[in-house]
Every structure is written in structure tokens, then in C-alpha cells.
C-alpha positions as CSV (number, residue, x, y, z in Angstrom):
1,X,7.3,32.6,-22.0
2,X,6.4,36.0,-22.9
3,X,9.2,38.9,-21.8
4,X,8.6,42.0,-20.1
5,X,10.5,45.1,-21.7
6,X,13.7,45.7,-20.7
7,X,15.1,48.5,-18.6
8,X,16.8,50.6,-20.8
9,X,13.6,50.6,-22.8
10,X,11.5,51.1,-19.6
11,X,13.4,54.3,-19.0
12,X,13.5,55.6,-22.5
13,X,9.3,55.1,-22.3
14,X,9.2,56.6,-19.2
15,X,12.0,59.4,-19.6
16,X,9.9,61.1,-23.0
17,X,6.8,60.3,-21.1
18,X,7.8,62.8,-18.2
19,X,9.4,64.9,-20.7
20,X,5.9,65.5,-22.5
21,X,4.8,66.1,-18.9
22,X,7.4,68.7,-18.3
23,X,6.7,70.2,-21.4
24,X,2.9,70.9,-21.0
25,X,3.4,72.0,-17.4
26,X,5.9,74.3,-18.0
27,X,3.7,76.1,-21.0
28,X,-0.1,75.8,-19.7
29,X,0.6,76.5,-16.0
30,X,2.8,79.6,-16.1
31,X,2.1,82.5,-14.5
32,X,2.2,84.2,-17.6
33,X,-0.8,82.0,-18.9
34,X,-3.0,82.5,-15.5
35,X,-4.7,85.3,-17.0
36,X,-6.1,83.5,-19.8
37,X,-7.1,80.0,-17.7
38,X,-8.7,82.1,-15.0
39,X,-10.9,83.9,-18.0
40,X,-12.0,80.6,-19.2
41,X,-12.4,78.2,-15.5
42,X,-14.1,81.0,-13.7
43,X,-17.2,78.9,-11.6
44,X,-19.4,82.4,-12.3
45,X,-18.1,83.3,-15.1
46,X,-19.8,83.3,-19.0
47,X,-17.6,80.6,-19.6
48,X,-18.3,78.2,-16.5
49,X,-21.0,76.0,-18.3
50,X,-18.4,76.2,-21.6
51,X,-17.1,72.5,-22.7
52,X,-13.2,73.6,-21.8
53,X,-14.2,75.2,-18.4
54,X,-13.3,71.8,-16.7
55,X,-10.5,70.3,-18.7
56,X,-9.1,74.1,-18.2
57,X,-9.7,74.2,-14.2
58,X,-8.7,70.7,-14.1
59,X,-5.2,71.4,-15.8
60,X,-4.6,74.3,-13.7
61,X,-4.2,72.3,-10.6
62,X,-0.2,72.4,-11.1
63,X,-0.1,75.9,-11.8
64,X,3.6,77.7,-11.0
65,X,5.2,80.9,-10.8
66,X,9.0,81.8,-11.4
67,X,8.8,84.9,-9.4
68,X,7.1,85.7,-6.2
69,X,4.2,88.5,-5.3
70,X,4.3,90.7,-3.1
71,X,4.2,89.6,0.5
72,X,4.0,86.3,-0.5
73,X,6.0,83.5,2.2
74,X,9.1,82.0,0.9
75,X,7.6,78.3,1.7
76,X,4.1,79.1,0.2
77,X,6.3,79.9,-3.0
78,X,8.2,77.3,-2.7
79,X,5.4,74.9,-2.1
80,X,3.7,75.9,-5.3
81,X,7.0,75.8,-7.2
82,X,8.1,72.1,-6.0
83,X,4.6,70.6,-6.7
84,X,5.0,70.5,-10.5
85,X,8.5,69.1,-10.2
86,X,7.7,66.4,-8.1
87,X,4.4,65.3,-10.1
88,X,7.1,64.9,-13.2
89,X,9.7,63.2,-10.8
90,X,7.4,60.7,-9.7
91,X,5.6,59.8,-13.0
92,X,9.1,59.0,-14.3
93,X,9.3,56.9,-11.5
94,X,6.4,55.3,-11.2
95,X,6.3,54.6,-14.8
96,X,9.7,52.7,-14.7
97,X,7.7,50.7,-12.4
98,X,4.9,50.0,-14.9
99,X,7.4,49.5,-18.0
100,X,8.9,46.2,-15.6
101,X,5.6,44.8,-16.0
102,X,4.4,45.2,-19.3
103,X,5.3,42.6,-22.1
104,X,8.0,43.6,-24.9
105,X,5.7,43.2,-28.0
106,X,1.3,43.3,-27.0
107,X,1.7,45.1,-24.7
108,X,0.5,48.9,-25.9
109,X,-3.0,49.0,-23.9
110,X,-1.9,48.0,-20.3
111,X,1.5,50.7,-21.0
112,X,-1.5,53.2,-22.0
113,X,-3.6,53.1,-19.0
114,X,-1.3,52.4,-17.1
115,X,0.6,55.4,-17.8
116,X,-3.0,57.5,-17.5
117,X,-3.5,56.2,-13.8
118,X,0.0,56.9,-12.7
119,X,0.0,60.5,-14.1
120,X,-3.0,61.6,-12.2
121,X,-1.6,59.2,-8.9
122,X,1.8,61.5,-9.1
123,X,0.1,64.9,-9.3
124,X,-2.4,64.0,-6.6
125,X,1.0,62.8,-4.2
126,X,2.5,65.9,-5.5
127,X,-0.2,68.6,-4.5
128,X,-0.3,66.8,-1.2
129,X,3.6,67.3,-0.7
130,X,3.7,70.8,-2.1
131,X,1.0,72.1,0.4
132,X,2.6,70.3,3.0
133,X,5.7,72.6,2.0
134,X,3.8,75.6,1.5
135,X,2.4,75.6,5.1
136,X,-1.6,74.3,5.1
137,X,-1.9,75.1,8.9
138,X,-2.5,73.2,12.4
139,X,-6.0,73.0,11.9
140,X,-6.6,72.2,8.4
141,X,-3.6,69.3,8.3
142,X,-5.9,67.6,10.7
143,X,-9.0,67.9,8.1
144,X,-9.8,64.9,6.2
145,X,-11.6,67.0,3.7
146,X,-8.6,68.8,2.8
147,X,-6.9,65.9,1.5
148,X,-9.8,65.0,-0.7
149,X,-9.4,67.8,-2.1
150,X,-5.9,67.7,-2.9
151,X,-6.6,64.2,-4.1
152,X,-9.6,65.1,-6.6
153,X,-7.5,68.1,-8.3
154,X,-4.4,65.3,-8.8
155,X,-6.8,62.9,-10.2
156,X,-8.7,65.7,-12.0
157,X,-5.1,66.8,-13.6
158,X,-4.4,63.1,-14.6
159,X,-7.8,62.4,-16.4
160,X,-6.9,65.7,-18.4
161,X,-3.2,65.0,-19.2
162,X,-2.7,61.8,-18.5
163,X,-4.2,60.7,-22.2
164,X,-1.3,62.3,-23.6
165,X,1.9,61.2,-21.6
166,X,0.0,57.3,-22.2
167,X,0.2,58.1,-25.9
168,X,4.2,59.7,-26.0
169,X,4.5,55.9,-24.3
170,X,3.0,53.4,-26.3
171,X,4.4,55.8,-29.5
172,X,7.7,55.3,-28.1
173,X,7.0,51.7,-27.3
174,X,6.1,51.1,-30.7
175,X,9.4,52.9,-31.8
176,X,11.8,51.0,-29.5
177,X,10.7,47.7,-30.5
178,X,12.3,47.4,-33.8
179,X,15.4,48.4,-32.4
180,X,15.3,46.3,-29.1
181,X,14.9,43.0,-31.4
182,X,18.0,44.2,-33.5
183,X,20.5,44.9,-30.2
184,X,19.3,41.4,-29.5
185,X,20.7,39.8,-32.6
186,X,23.8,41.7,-32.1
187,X,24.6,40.7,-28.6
188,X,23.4,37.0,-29.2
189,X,24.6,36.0,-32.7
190,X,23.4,32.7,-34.9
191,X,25.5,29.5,-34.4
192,X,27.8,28.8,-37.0
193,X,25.9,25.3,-37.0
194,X,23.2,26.6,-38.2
195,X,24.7,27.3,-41.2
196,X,24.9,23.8,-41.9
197,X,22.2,21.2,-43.0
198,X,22.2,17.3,-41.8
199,X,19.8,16.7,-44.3
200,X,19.9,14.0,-47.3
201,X,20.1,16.4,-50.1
202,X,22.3,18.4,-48.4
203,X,26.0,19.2,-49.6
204,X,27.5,19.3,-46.5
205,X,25.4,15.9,-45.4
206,X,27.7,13.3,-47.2
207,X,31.6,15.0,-46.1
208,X,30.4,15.3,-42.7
209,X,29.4,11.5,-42.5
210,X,32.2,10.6,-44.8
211,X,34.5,12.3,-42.5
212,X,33.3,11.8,-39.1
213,X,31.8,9.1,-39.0
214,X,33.8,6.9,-41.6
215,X,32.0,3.5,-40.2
216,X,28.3,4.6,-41.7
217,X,29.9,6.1,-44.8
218,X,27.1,4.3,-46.9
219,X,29.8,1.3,-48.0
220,X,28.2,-2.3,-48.1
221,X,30.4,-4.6,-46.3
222,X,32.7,-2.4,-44.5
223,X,32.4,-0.5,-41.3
224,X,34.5,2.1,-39.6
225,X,35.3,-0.5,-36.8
226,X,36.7,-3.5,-38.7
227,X,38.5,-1.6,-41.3
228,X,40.1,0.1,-38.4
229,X,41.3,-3.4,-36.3
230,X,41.9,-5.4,-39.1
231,X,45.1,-6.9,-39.4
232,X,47.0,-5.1,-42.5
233,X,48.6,-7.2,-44.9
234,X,52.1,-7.0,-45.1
235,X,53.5,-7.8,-48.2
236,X,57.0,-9.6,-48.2
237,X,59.2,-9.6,-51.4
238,X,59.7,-12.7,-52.4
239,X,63.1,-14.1,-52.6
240,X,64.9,-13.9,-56.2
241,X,65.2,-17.7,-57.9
242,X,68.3,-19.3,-58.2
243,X,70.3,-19.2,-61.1
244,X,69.7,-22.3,-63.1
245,X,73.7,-22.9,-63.6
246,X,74.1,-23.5,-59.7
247,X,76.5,-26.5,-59.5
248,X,74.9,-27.4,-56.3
249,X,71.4,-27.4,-57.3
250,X,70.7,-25.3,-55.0
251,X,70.7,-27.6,-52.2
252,X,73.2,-28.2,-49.2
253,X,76.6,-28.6,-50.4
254,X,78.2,-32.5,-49.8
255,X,81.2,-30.6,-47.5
């Protein structure tokens, strides 16, 4: 029966994973880079018909600022700021959950995809929260379309950056493995039987039946049974002969 991996490998996988996550999140969505992504995503821009103009838009869906603008609402900062934190939370999460059911050796594809879909799944939860945080309004939480749209920039984020975080995975699956298999032949060590052959031509073979088992020790004739209850012979000393100058002859004496 095939094995799943392990949890402490599931949350090393899924503990670089995020870490890529937090990585790329914290450099491409910075305030300090919005300048440059709004030049290249703008819809009526030079560069809207461009081949990064939707891979850019699409990664700017978790964009974050440390400091606030001016006028800005606490909770709409705060909503912006907790979104990119919970789309890493929950990928690390969620992809402990994925790890449980992935086998320990073939099992670099399903970890890949897997960790592609729950990337996007996390950001889309995430934007959902964070605008939830940041205040979307009586009348627009009641709006279905809303939603969608939250949903399409989490899934638009994922198909972007989720490629990546499912490759940190399966590289740190394929890195694991090797040492996985040798804490296992640590913590469960070889018999000392096994060091030993029953075979014919073996050395140990003939002292181990010789010695255990004394009754098939390859004699003809003999077993281990009867030489154990057969009677031993005892072996009396036989009295010394009588002088031949005995008077009596050896026999009773006449008085």
C-alpha cells in the first residue's frame, strides 16, 4: 500500500511554498511598485493590448501599502493590508491539507496542481475577507456581482502565481524525499536476523542446526530424542582377583 507524505514533510512543502508566496507579495505589490504596474495594466493605456498587461493586472490584485494616504479610513487600510496576509495564511493551510493526500514518492503532479488551485482558492477567500474588513457597504454586500468579482481577481492572482508556489513544492518534495527514507532507517533499524543466512552454503547454517537443533544434526542413526532418553551406561569397576596363595580358595571358610 502506497503512503501519503508525512506531516512534518507536509509542513516543510507547504511552509517554503507560502514563503515564496510571501516573498513575491511583499516585492510586486508594494506601494512603492504601484507606479510602475499601473504604467503597464492601464485598460487605456499603450500598454493594454501588451502580453504582460494581464499577468501584471492580474498580480496586482493583492496589492498593499505600509503607510496610509491621506484621509484614508483606518479599516479600508486595514482591509487592504490583511488581505495579502491571509491569502499566505491560508495557502499554508490549505496546502497542509493537500500534502495529507499526496503519495510520499509519484506523487509530484497532483502536489503541483494541487498547489496552483489552492493559491488562487486562498487569494480569492482572502480579497473576499479583506473587503469585508475594509467596509464594501449596505448595498453592495447584498450584490452578487461583487463577489464575482472578488472571486475572478483571486482566481486571476492564482493562475499568475500559483505556477510558481506549485514548483517551490514539488522542488522541495523532490528534496525531502531522500531524507524522509533515511529518518526512516534510523528510527526503524534492520533485524539482527537478518544478518544471518539459513541457507545450505551458509556458515552460520550448520552451528545453528548443530546447536539448536542437535536431533537433525545431519548424523545417521542418532536423533536428538533418543540420545537424550537413553539409558547411560554406567560403568562398574570390576572387583580385583584374588590372590592365588588364598588358603581357602577363595571360597567359604569350613568354620
Amino acid at each position: 500500500m502506497a503512503q501519503n507524505i508525512s506531516a512534518r514533510r507536509g509542513a516543510t512543502i507547504a511552509g517554503f511554498a507560502a514563503l515564496v508566496l510571501l516573498i513575491l507579495v511583499a516585492a510586486f505589490d508594494n506601494q512603492w511598485t504601484a507606479h510602475w504596474r499601473e504604467g503597464r495594466s492601464a485598460e487605456g493605456g499603450d500598454t493594454a493590448h501588451s502580453w504582460i498587461s494581464s499577468p501584471v493586472r492580474g498580480l496586482s490584485a493583492l496589492a498593499w501599502r505600509a503607510t496610509k494616504e491621506a484621509g484614508e479610513p483606518s479599516r479600508l487600510f486595514y482591509g487592504t493590508l490583511a488581505a495579502p496576509v491571509i491569502a499566505v495564511v491560508l495557502t499554508f493551510l490549505v496546502l497542509l491539507l493537500v500534502c495529507r493526500g499526496v503519495g510520499a514518492e509519484r506523487g509530484r503532479w497532483s502536489l503541483f496542481l494541487g498547489s496552483w488551485f489552492v493559491t488562487g482558492l486562498a487569494a480569492a477567500v482572502a480579497l473576499i475577507v479583506g473587503a469585508s474588513i475594509a467596509g464594501i457597504g449596505d448595498a453592495q454586500a447584498k450584490r452578487g456581482d461583487v463577489y464575482y468579482s472578488l472571486i475572478s481577481l483571486g482566481l486571476a492572482f492564482g493562475l499568475f502565481a500559483g505556477w510558481l508556489v506549485g514548483f517551490v513544492a514539488v522542488l522541495v518534495y523532490g528534496s525531502t524525499e531522500v531524507a524522509e527514507e533515511d529518518r526512516t532507517t534510523q528510527e526503524y533499524p534492520a533485524s539482527p536476523l537478518d544478518d544471518y543466512s539459513f541457507s545450505p552454503t551458509s556458515p552460520y547454517s550448520g552451528s545453528s542446526e548443530s546447536s539448536v537443533t542437535p536431533g537433525y544434526s545431519g548424523y545417521s542413526g542418532y536423533s536428538g530424542y533418543e540420545s537424550a532418553n537413553a539409558p547411560t551406561e554406567v560403568n562398574t569397576p570390576t572387583p580385583p582377583e584374588e590372590e592365588e596363595n588364598n588358603p581357602y580358595g577363595g571360597g567359604a571358610r569350613p568354620y
